[in-house]
C-alpha positions as CSV (number, residue, x, y, z in Angstrom):
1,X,0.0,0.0,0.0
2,X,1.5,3.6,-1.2
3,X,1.2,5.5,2.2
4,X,-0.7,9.0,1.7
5,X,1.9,12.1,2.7
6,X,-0.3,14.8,4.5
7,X,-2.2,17.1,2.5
8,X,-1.6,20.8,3.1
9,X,-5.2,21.0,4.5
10,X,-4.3,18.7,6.9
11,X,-1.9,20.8,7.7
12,X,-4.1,23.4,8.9
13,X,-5.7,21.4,11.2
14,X,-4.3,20.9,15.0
15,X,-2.6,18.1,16.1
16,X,-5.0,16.5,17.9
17,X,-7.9,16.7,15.0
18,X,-4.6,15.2,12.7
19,X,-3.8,12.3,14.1
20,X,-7.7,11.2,15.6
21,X,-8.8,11.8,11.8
22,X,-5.7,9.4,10.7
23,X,-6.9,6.9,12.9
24,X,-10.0,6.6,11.4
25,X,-9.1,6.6,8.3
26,X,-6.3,4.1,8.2
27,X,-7.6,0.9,8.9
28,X,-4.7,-0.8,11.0
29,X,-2.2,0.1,13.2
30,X,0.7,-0.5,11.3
31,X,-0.7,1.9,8.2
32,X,-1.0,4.5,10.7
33,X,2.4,4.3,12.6
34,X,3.4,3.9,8.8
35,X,1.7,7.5,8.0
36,X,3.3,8.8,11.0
37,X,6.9,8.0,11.1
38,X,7.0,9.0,7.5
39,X,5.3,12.6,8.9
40,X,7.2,12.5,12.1
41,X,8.9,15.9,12.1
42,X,5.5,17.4,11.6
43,X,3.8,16.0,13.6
44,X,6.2,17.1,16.5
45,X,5.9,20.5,15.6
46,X,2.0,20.5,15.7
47,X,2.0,18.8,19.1
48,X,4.3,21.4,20.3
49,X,2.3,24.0,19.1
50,X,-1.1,22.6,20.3
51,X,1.0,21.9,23.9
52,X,1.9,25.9,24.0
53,X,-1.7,27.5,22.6
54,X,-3.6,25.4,25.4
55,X,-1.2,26.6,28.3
56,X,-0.5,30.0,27.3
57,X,-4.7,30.4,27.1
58,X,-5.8,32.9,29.5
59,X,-8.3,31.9,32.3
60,X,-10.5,33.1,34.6
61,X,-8.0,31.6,37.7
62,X,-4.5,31.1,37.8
63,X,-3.5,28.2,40.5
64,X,0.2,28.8,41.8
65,X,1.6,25.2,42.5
66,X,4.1,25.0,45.1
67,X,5.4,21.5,45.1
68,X,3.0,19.4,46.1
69,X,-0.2,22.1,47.2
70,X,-1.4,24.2,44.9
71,X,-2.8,27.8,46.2
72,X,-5.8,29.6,44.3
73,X,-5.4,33.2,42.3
74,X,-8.0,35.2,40.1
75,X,-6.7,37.1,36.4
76,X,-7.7,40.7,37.7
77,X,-6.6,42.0,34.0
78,X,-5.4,40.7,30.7
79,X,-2.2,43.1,29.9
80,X,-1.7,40.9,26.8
81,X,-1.3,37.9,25.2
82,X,1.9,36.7,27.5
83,X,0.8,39.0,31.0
84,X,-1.9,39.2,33.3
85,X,-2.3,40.9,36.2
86,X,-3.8,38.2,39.9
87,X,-4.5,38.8,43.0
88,X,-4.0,35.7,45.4
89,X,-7.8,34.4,46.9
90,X,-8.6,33.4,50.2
91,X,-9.4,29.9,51.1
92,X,-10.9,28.5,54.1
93,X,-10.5,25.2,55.1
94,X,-14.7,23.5,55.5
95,X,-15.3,20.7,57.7
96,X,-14.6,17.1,56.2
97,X,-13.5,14.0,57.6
98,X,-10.3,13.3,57.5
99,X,-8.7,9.6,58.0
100,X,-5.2,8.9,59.0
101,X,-3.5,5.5,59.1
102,X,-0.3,4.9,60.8
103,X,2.8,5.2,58.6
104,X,5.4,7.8,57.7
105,X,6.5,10.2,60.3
106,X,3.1,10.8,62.3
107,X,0.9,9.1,59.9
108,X,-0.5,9.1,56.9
109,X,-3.9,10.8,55.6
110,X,-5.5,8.3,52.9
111,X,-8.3,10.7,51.5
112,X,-6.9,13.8,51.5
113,X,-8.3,14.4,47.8
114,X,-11.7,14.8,48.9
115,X,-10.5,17.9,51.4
116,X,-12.8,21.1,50.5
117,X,-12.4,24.4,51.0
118,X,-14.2,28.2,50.5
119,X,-12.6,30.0,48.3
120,X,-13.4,33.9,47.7
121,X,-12.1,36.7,46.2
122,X,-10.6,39.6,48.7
123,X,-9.8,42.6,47.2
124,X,-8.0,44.2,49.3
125,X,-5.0,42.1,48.1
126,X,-2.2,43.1,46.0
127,X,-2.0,42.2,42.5
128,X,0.9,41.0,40.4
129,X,2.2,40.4,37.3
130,X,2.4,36.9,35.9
131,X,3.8,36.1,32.5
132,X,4.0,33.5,30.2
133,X,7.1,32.3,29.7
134,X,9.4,31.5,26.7
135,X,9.0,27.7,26.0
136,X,12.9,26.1,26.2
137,X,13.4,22.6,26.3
138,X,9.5,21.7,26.2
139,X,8.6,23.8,29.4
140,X,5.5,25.7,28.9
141,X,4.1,27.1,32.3
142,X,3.3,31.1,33.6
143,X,6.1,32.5,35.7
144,X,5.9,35.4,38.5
145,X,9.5,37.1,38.6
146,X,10.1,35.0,41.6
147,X,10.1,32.0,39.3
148,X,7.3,30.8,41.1
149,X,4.7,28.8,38.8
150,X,1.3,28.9,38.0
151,X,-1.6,27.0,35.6
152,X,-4.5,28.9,34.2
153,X,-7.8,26.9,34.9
154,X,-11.6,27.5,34.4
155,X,-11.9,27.4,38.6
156,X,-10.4,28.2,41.5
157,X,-7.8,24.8,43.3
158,X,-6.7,25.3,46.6
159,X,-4.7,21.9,47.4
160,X,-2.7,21.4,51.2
161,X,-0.4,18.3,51.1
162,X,-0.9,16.6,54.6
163,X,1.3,13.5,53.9
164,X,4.7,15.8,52.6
C-alpha cells in the first residue's frame, strides 16, 4: 500500500484533529504508525504547538503550584497575550473528615483528595504580574518574577499536602 503524505489542509488542522482523523481513516495500526513515522517531524511540531496554545490560554484563575499544594489566584486583568495581572484568593479550610492511618513520620492521611475548601475573592489584596514564559526545552508554564509557577484553569484549586 503507497502510504498517503499529509495534505496541506491537513496541515491546517491541529494536532489533535490530525492524528484522531488518521486513525480513522487508516484501517490498522501499522498503516497509521506507517503515515506517522514518515510525517514525524511534523507532527512534532504541531503537538508542540497545540501543547503551547492550550497553556498560554488565558483563564479566569491562575493556581500557583508550590510543590505538592497548589494555592488559588483570580486574572484581575489581561495586559496581553503573554501578561496578566492576579491577586491571590482566600481559602478557608470547610469541615470534612479526615482519616489517618499509621505510617510515615506521624501518619498518613489516605483521603486527603476529597478535602474542601471556601474560596473567595478579597480585594483588598495586592496584585501582580504573571507572564507567560518562553518555552525552552518543552517547558511551557506562567512565571511570577520570583520564578514561582502557575496553571491557568476555568476554577479556583486550593490543594494542602498533609502526607509531605
Amino acid at each position: 500500500m503507497k502510504l498517503l503524505k499529509t495534505t496541506i489542509g491537513e496541515e491546517k488542522m491541529n494536532y489533535t484533529e490530525l492524528t484522531n482523523k488518521k486513525r480513522k481513516e487508516f484501517g490498522n495500526i501499522q498503516d497509521y504508525l506507517a503515515w506517522y513515522n514518515e510525517n514525524r517531524s511534523m507532527l512534532i511540531e504541531m503537538e508542540r504547538e497545540e501543547k503551547v496554545a492550550n497553556k498560554k490560554e488565558i483563564k479566569a484563575f491562575a493556581n500557583r503550584g508550590s510543590y505538592t499544594d497548589c494555592e488559588p489566584f483570580e486574572v484581575v486583568k489581561k495586559i496581553s497575550d503573554k501578561c496578566v495581572e492576579i491577586r491571590m484568593m482566600d481559602s478557608k479550610e470547610l469541615e470534612w473528615e479526615k482519616e489517618w492511618v499509621v505510617g510515615g513520620f506521624s501518619g498518613i492521611m489516605v483521603n486527603q483528595n476529597e478535602q474542601k475548601w471556601e474560596i473567595t475573592q478579597n480585594k483588598n489584596r495586592p496584585t501582580f504580574r504573571i507572564r507567560f514564559s518562553n518555552p525552552k526545552n518543552g517547558y511551557i508554564t506562567w512565571k511570577d518574577k520570583y520564578g514561582n509557577q502557575y496553571s491557568m484553569n476555568d476554577r479556583p484549586i486550593k490543594f494542602y499536602d498533609y502526607n509531605f
